[in-house]
N, CA, C and O atoms as a printed pandas DataFrame, in Angstrom:
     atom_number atom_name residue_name chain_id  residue_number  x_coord  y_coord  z_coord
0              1         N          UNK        A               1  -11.369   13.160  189.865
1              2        CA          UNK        A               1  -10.944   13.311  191.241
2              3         C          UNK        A               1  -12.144   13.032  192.152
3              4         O          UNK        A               1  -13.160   13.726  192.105
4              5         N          UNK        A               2  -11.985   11.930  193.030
5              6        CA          UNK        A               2  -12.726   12.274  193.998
6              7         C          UNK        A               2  -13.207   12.943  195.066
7              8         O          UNK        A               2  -12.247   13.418  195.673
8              9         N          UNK        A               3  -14.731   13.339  195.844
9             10        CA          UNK        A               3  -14.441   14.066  196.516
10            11         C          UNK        A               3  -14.458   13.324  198.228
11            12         O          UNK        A               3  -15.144   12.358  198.562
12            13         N          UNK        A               4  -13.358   14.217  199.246
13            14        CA          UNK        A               4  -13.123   13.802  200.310
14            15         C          UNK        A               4  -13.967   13.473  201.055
15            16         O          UNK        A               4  -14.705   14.436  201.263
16            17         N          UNK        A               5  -14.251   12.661  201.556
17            18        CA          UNK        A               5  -15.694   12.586  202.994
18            19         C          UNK        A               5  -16.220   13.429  203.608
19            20         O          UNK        A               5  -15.768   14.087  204.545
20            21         N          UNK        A               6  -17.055   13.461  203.199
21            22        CA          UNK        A               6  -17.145   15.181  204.188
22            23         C          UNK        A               6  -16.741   14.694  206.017
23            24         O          UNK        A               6  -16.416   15.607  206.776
24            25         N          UNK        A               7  -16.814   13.098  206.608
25            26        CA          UNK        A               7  -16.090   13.350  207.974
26            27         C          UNK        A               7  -14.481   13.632  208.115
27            28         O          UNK        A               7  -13.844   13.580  209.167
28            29         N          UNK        A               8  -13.962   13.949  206.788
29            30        CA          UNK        A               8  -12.443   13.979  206.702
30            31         C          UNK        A               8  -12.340   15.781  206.393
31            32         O          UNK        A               8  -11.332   16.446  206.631
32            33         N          UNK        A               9  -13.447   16.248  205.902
33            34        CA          UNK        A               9  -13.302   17.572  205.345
34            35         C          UNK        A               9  -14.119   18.593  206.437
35            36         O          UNK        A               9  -15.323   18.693  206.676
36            37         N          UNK        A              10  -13.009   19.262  206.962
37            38        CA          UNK        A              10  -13.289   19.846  208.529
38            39         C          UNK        A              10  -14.033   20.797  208.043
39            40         O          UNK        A              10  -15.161   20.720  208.529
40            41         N          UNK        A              11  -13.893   21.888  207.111
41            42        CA          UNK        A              11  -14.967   23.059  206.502
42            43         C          UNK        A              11  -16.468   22.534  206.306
43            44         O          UNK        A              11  -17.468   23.039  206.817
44            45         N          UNK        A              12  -16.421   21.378  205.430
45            46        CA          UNK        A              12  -17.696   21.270  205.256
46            47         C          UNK        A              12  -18.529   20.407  206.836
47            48         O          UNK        A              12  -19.716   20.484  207.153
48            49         N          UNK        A              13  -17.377   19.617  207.588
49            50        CA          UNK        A              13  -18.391   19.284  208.770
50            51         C          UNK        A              13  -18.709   19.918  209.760
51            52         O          UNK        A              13  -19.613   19.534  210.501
52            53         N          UNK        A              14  -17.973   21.097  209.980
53            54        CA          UNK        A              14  -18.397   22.115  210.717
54            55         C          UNK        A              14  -19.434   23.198  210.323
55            56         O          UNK        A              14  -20.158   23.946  210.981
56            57         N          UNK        A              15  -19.250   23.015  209.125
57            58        CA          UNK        A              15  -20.600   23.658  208.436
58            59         C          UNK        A              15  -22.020   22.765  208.763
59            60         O          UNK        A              15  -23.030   23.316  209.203
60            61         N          UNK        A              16  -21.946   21.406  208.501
61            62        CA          UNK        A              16  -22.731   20.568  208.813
62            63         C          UNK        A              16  -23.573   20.913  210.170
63            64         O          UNK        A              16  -24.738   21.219  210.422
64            65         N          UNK        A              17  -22.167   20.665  211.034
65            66        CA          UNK        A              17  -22.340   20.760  212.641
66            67         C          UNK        A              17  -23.676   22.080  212.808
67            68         O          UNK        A              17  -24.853   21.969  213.153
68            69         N          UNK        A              18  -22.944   23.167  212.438
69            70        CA          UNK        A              18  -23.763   24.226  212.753
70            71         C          UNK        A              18  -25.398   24.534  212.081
71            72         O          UNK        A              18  -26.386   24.967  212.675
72            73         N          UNK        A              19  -25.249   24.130  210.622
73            74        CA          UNK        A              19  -26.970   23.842  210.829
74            75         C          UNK        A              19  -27.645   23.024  211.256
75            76         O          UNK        A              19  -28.844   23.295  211.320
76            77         N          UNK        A              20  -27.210   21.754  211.706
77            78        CA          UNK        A              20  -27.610   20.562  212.475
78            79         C          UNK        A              20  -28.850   21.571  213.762
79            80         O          UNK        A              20  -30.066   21.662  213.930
80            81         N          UNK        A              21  -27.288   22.275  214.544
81            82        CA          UNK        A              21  -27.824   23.075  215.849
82            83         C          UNK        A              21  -28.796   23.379  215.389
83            84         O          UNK        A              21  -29.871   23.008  215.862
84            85         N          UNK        A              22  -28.665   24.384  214.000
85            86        CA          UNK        A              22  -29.741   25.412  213.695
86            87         C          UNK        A              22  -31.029   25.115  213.711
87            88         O          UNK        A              22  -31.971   25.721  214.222
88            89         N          UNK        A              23  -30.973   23.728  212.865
89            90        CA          UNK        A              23  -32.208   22.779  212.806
90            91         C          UNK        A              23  -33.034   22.392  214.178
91            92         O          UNK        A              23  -34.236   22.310  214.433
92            93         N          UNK        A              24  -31.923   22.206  214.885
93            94        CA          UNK        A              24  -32.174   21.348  215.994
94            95         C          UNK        A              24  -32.952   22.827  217.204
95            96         O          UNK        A              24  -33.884   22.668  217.993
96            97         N          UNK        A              25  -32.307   23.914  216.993
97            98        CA          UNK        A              25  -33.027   25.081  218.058
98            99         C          UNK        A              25  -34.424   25.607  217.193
99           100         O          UNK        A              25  -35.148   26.349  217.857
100          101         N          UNK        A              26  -34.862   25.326  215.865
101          102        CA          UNK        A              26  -35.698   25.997  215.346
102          103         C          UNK        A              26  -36.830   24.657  215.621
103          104         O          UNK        A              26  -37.494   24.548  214.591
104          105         N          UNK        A              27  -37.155   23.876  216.397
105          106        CA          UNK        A              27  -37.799   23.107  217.222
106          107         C          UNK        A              27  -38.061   23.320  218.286
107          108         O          UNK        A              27  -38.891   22.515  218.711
108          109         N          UNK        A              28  -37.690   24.202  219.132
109          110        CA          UNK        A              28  -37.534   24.281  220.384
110          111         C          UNK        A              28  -38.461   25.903  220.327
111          112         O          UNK        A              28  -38.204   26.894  219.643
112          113         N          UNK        A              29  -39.746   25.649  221.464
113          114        CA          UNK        A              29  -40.376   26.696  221.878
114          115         C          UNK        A              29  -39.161   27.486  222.420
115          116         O          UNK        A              29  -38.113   27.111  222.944
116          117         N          UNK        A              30  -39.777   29.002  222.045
117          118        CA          UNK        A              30  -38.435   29.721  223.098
118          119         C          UNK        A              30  -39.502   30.582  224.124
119          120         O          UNK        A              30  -40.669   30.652  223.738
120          121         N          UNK        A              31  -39.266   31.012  224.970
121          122        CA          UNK        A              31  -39.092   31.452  226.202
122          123         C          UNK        A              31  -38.436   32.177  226.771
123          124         O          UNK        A              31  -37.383   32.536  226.244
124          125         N          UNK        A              32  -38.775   32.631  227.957
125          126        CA          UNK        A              32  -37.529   33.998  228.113
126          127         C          UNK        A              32  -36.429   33.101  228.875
127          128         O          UNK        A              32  -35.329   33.497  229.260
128          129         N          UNK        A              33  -36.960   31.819  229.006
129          130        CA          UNK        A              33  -35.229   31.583  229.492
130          131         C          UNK        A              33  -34.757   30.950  228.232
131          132         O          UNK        A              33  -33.724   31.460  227.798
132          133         N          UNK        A              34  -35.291   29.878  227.469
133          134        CA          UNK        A              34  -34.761   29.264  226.444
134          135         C          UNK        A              34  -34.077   30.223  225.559
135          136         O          UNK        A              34  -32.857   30.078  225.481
136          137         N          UNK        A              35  -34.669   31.266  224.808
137          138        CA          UNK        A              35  -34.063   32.242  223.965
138          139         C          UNK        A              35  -32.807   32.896  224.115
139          140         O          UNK        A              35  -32.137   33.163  223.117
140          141         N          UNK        A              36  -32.396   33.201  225.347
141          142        CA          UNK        A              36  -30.773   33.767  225.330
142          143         C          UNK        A              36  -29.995   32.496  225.410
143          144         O          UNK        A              36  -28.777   32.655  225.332
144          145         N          UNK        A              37  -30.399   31.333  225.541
145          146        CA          UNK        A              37  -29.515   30.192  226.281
146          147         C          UNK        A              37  -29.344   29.649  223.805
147          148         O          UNK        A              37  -28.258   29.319  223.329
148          149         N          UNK        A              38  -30.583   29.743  222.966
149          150        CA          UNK        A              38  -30.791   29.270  221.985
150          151         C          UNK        A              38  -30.040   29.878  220.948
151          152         O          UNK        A              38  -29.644   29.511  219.842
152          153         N          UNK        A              39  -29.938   31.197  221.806
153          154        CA          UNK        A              39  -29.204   32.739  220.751
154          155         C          UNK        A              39  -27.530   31.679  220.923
155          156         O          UNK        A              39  -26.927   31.106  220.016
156          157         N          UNK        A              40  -27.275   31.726  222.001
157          158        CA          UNK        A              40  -25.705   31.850  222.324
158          159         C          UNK        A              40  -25.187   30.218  221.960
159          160         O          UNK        A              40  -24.045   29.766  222.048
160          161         N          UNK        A              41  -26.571   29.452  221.482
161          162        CA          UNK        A              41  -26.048   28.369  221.065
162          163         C          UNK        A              41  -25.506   28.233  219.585
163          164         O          UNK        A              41  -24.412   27.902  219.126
164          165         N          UNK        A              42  -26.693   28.616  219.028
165          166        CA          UNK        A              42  -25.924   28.885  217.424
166          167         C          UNK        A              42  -25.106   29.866  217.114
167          168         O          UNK        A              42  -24.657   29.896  215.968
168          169         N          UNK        A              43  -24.713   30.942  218.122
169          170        CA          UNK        A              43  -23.543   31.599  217.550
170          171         C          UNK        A              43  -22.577   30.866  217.851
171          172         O          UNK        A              43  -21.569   30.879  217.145
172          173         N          UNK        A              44  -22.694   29.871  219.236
173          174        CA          UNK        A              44  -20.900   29.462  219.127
174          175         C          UNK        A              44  -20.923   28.405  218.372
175          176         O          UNK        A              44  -19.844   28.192  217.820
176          177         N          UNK        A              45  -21.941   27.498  218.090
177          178        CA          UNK        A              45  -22.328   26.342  217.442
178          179         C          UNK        A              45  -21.799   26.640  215.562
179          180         O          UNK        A              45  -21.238   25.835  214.818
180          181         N          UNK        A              46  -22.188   27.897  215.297
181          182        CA          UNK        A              46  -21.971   28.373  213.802
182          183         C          UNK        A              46  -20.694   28.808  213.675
183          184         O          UNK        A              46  -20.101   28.306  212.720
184          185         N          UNK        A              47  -19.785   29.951  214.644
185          186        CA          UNK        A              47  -18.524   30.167  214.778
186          187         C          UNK        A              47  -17.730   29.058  214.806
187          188         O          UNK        A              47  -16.631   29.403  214.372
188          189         N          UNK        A              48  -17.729   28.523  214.940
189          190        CA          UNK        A              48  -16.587   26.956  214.566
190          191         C          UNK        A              48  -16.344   26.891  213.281
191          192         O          UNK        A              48  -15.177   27.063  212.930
192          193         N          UNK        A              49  -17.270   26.654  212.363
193          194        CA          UNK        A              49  -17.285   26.699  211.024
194          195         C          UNK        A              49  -16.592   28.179  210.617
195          196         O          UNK        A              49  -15.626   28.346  209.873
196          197         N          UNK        A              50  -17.216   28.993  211.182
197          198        CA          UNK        A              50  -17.027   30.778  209.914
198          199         C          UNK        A              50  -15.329   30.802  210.300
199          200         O          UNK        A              50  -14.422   31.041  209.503
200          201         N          UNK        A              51  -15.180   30.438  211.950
201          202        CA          UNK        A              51  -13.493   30.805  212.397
202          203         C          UNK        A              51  -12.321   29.177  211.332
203          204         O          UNK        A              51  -11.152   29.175  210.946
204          205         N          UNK        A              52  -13.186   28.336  211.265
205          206        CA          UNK        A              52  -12.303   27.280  210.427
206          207         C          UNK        A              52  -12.210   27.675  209.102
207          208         O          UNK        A              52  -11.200   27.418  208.446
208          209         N          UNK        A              53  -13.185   28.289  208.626
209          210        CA          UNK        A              53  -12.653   29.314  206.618
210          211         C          UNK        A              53  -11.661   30.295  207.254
211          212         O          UNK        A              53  -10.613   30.337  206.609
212          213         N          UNK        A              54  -11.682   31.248  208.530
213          214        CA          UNK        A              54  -10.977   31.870  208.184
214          215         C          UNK        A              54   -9.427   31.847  208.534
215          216         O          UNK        A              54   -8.471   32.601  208.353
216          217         N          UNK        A              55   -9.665   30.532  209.163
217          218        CA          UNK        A              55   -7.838   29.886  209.382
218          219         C          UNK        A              55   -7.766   29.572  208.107
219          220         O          UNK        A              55   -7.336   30.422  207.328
220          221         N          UNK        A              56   -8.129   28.419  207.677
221          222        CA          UNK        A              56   -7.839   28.495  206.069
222          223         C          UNK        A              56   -7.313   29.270  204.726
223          224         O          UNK        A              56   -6.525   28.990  203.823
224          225         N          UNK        A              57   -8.132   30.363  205.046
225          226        CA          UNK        A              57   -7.626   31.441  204.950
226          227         C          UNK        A              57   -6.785   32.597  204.854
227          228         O          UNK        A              57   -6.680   33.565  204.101
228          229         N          UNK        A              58   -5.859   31.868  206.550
229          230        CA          UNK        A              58   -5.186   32.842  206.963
230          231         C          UNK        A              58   -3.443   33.468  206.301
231          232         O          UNK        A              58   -2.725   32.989  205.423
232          233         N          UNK        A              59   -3.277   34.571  207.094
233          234        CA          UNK        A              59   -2.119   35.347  206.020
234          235         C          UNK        A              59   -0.896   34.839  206.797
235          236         O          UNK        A              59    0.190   35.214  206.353
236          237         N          UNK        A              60   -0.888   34.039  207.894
237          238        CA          UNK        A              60    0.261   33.623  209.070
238          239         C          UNK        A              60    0.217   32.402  209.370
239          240         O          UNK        A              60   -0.576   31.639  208.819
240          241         N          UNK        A              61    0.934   32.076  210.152
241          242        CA          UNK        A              61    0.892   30.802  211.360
242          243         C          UNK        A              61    0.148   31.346  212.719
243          244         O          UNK        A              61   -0.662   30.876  213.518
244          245         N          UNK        A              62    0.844   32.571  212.559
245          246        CA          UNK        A              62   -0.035   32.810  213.760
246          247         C          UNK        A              62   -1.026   32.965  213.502
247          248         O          UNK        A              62   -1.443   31.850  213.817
248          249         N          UNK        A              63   -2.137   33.637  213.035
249          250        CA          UNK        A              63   -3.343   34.047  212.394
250          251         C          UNK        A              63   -4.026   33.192  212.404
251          252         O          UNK        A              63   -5.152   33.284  212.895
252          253         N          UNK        A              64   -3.464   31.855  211.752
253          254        CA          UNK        A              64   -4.177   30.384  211.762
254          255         C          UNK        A              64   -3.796   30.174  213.124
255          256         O          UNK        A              64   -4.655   30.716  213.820
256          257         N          UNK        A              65   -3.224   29.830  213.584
257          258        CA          UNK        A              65   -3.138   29.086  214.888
258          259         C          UNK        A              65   -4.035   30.070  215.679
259          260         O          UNK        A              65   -5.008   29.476  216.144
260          261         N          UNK        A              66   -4.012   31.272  215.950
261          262        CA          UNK        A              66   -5.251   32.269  216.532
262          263         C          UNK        A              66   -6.803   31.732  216.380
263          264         O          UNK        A              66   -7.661   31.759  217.262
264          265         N          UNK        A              67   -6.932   31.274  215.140
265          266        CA          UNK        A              67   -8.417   30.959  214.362
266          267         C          UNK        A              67   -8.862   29.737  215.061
267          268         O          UNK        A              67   -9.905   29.514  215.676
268          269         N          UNK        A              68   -7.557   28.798  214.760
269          270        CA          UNK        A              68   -8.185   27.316  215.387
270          271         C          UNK        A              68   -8.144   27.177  216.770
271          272         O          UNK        A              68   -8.820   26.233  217.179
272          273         N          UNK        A              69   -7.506   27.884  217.692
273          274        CA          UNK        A              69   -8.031   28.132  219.025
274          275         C          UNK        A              69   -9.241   28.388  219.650
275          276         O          UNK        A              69   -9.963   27.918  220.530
276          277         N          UNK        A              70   -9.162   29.807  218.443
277          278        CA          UNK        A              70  -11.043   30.320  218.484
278          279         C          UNK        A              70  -11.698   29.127  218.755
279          280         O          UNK        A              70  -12.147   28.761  219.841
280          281         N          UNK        A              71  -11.732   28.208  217.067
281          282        CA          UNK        A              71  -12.503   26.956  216.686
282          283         C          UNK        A              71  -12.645   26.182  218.112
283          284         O          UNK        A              71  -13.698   26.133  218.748
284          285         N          UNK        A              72  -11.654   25.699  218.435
285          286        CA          UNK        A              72  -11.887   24.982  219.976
286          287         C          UNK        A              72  -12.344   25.604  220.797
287          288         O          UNK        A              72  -13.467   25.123  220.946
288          289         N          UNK        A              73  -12.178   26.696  221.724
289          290        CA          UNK        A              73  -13.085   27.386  222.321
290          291         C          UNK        A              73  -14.646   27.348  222.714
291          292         O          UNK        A              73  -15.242   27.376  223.790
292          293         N          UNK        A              74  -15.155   27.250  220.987
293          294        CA          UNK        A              74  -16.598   27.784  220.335
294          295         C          UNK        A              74  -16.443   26.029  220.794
295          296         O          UNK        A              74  -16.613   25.823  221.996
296          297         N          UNK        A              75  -16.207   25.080  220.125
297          298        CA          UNK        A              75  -16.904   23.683  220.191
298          299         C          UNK        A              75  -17.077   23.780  221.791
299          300         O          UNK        A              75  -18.241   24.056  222.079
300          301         N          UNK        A              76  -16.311   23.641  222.807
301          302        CA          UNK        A              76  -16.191   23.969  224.065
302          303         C          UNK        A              76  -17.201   24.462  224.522
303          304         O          UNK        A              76  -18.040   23.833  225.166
304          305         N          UNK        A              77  -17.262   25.891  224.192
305          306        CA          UNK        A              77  -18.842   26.645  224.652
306          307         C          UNK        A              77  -19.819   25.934  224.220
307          308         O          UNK        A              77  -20.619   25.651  225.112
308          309         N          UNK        A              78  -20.065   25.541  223.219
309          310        CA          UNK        A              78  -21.349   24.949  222.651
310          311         C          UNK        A              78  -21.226   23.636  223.407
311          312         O          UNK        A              78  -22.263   23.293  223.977
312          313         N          UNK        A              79  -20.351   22.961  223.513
313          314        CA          UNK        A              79  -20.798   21.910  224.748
314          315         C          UNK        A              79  -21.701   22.643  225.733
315          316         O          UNK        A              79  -22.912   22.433  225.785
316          317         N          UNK        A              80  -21.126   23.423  226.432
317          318        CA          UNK        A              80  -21.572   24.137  227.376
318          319         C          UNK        A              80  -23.030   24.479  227.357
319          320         O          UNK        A              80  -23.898   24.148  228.165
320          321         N          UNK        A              81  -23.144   25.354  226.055
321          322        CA          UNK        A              81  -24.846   26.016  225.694
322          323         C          UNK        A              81  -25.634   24.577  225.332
323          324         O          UNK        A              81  -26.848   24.751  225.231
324          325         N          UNK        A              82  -25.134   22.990  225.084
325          326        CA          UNK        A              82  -25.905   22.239  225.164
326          327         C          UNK        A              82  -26.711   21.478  226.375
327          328         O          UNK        A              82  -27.808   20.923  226.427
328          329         N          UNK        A              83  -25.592   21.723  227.386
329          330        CA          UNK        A              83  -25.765   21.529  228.839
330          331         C          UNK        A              83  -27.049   22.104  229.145
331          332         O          UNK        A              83  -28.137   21.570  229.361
332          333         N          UNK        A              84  -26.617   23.544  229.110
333          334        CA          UNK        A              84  -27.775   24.514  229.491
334          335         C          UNK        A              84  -29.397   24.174  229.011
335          336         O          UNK        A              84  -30.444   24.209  229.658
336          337         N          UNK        A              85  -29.117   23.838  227.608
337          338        CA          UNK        A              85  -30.356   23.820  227.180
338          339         C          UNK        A              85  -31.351   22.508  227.403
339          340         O          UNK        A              85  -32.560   22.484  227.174
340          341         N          UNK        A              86  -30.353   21.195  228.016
341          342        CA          UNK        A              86  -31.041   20.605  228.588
342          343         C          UNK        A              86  -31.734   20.498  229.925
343          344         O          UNK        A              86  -32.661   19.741  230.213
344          345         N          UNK        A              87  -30.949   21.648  230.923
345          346        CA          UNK        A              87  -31.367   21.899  231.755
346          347         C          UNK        A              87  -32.628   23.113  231.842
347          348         O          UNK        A              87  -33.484   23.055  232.724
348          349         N          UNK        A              88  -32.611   23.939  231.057
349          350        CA          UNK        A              88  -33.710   24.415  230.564
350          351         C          UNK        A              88  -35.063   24.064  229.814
351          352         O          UNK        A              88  -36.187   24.542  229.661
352          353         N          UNK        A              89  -34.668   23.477  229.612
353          354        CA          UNK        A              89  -35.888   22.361  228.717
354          355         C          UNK        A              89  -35.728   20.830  228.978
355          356         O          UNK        A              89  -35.053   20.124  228.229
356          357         N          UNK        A              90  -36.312   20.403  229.956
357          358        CA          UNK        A              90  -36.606   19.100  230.513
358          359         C          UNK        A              90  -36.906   18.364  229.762
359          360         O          UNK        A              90  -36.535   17.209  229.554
360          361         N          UNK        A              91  -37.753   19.119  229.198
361          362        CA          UNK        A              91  -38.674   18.045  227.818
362          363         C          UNK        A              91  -37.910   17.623  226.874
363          364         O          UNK        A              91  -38.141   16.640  226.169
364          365         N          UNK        A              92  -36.752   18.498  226.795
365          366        CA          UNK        A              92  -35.489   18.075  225.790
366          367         C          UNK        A              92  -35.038   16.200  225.780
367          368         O          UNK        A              92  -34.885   15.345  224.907
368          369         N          UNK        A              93  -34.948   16.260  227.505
369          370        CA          UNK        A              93  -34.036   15.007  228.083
370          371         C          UNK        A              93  -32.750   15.662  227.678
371          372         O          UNK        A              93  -32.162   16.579  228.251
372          373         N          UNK        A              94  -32.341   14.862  226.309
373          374        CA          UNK        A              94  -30.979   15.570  225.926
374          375         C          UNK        A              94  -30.981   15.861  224.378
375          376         O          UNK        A              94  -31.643   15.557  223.386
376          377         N          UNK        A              95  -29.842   16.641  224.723
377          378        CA          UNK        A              95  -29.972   16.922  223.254
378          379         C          UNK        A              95  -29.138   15.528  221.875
379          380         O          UNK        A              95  -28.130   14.823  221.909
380          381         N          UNK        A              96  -30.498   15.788  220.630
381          382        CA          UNK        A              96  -29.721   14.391  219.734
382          383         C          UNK        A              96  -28.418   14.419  220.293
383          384         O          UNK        A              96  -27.771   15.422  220.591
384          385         N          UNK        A              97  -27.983   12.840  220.445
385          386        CA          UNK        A              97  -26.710   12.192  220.494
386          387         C          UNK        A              97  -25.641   12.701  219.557
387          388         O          UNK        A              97  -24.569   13.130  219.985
388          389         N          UNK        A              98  -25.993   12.640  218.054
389          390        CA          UNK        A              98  -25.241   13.357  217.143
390          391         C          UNK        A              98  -24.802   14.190  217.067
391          392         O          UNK        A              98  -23.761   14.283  216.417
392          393         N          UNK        A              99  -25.456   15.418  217.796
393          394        CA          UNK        A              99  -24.693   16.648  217.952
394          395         C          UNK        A              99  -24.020   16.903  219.416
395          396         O          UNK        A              99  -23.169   17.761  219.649
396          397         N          UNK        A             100  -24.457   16.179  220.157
397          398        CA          UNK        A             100  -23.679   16.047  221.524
398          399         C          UNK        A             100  -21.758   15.594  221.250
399          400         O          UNK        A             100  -20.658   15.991  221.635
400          401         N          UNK        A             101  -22.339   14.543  220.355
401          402        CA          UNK        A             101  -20.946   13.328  220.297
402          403         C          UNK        A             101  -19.953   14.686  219.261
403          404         O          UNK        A             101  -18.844   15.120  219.570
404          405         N          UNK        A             102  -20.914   15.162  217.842
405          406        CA          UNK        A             102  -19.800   15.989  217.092
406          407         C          UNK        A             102  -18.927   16.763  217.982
407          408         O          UNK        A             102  -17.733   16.638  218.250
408          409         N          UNK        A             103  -20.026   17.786  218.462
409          410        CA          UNK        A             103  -19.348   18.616  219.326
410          411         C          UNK        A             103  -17.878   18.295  219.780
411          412         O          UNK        A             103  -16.810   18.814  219.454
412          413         N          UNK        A             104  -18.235   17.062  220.814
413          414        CA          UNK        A             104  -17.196   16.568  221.637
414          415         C          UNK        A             104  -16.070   15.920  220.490
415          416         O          UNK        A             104  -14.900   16.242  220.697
416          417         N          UNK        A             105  -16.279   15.223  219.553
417          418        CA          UNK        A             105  -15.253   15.027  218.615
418          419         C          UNK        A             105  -14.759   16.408  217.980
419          420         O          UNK        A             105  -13.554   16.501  217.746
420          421         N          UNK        A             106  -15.600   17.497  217.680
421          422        CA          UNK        A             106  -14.695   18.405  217.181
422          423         C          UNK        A             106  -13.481   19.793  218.102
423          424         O          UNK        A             106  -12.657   20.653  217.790
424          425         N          UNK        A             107  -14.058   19.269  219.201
425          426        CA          UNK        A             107  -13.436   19.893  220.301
426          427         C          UNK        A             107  -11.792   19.306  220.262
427          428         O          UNK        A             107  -10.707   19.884  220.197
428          429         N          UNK        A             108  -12.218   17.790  220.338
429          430        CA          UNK        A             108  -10.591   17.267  220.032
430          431         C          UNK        A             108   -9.991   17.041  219.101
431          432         O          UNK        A             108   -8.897   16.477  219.071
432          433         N          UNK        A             109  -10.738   17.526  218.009
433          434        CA          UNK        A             109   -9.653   17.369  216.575
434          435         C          UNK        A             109   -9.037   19.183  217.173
435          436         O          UNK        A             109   -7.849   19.456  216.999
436          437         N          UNK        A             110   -9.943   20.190  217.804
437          438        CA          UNK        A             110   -8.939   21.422  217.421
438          439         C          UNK        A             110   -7.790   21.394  218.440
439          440         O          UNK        A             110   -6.661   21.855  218.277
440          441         N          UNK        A             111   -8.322   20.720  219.605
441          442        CA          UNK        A             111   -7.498   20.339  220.858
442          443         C          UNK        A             111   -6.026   19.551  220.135
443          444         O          UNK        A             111   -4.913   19.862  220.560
444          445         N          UNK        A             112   -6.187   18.569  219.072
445          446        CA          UNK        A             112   -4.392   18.319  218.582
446          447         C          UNK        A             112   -4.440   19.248  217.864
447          448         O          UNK        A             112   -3.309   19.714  217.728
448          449         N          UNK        A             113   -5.316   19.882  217.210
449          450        CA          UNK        A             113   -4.355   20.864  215.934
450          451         C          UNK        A             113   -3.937   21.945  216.742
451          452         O          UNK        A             113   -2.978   22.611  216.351
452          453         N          UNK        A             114   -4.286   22.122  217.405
453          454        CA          UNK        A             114   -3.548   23.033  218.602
454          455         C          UNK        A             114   -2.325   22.772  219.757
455          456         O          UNK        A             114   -1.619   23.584  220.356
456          457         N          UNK        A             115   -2.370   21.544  219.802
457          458        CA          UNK        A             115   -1.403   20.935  220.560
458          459         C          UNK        A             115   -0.349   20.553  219.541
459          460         O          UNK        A             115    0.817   20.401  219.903
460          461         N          UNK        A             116   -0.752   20.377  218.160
461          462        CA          UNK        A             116    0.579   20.145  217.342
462          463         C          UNK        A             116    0.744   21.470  217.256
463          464         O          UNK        A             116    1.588   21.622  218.139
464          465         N          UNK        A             117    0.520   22.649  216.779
465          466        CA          UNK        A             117    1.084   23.898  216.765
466          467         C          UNK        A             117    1.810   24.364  217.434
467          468         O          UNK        A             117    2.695   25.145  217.083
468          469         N          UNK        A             118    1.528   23.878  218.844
469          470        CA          UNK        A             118    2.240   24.347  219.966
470          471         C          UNK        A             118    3.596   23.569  219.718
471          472         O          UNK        A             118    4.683   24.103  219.939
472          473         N          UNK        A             119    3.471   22.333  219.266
473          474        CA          UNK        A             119    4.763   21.578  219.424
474          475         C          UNK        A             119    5.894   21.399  218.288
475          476         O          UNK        A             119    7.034   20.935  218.280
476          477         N          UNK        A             120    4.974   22.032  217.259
477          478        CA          UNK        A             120    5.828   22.035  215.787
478          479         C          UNK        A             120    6.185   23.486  215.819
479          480         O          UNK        A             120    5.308   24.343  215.935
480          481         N          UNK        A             121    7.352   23.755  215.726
481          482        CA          UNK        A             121    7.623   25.143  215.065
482          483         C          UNK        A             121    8.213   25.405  213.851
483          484         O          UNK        A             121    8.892   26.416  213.668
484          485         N          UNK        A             122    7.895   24.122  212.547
485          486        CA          UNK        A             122    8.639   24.226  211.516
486          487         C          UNK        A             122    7.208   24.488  210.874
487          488         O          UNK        A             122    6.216   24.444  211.602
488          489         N          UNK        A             123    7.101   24.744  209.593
489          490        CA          UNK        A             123    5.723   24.825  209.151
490          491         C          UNK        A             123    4.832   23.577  208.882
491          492         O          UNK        A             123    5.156   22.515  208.351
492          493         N          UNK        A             124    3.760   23.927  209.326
493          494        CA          UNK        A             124    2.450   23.103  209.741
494          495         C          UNK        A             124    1.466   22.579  208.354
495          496         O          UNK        A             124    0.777   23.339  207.674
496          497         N          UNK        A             125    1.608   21.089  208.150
497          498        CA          UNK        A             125    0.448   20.782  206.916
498          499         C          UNK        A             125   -0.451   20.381  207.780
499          500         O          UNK        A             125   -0.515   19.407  208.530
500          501         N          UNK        A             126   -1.278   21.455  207.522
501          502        CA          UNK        A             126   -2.578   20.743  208.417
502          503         C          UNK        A             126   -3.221   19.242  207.483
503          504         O          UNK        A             126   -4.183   18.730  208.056
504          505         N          UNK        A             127   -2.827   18.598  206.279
505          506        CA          UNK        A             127   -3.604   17.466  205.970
506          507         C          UNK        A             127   -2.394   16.448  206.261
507          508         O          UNK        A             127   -2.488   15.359  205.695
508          509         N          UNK        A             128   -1.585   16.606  206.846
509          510        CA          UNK        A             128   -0.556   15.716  207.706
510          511         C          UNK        A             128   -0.725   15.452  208.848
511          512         O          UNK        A             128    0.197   14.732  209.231
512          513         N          UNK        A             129   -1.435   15.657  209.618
513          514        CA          UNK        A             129   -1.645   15.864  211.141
514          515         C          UNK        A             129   -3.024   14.273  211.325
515          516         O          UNK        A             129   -4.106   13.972  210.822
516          517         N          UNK        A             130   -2.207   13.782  212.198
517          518        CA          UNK        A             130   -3.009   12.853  212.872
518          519         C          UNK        A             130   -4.024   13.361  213.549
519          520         O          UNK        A             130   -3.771   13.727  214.696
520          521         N          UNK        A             131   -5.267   13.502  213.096
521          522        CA          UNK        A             131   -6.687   12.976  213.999
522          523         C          UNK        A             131   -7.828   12.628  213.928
523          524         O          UNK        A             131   -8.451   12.339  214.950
């Protein structure tokens, strides 16, 4: 059996995603402004991943559909805490392209799996779903 891509296998690229950040803030002098802006990046940056095991996981539809909301949310914020941190750190410019662009791609894979939830009310294969 082969194994899936990891850009097709949402657990392991959100896992990816989040030590990427991790990597990417354990470069960065902190400061008393950088440090709360660096904290709140890898928690929402890492929560994408921990809330996508635990839809996987989950004991419902609802439960899952609860989780992958979370998931979008967190990509969302972490857009956000990337904003910040370029505006906090000049020297940044911006932050790698790669984790700018994931972000924003994983925001809209949860954005349909959430928009198909909303629109399917028969039960949901999440490896059927276009995105």
């Amino acid at each position: 059996m082969t194994q899936p891509s990891s850009k097709y296998d949402l657990e392991e690229r959100t896992a990816q995603f989040g030590e990427s950040v991790i990597i990417l803030c354990r470069t960065i002098k902190q400061d008393s402004i950088c440090s709360p802006i660096i904290n709140q990046l890898i928690r929402s940056a890492t929560s994408i991943g921990a809330n996508y095991s635990e839809a996987n996981a989950a004991s419902s539809r609802k439960d899952f559909s609860n989780k992958i909301f979370i998931c979008k949310k967190e990509a969302q914020e972490t857009r956000h805490w990337l904003r910040m941190l370029r505006t906090a750190l000049p020297s940044l410019a911006e932050p790698p392209e790669p984790i700018v662009s994931e972000c924003q791609e994983l925001t809209l894979i949860f954005q349909k799996i959430t928009s198909s939830l909303r629109q399917n009310t028969g039960t949901l294969k999440i490896d059927k779903l276009k995105i």
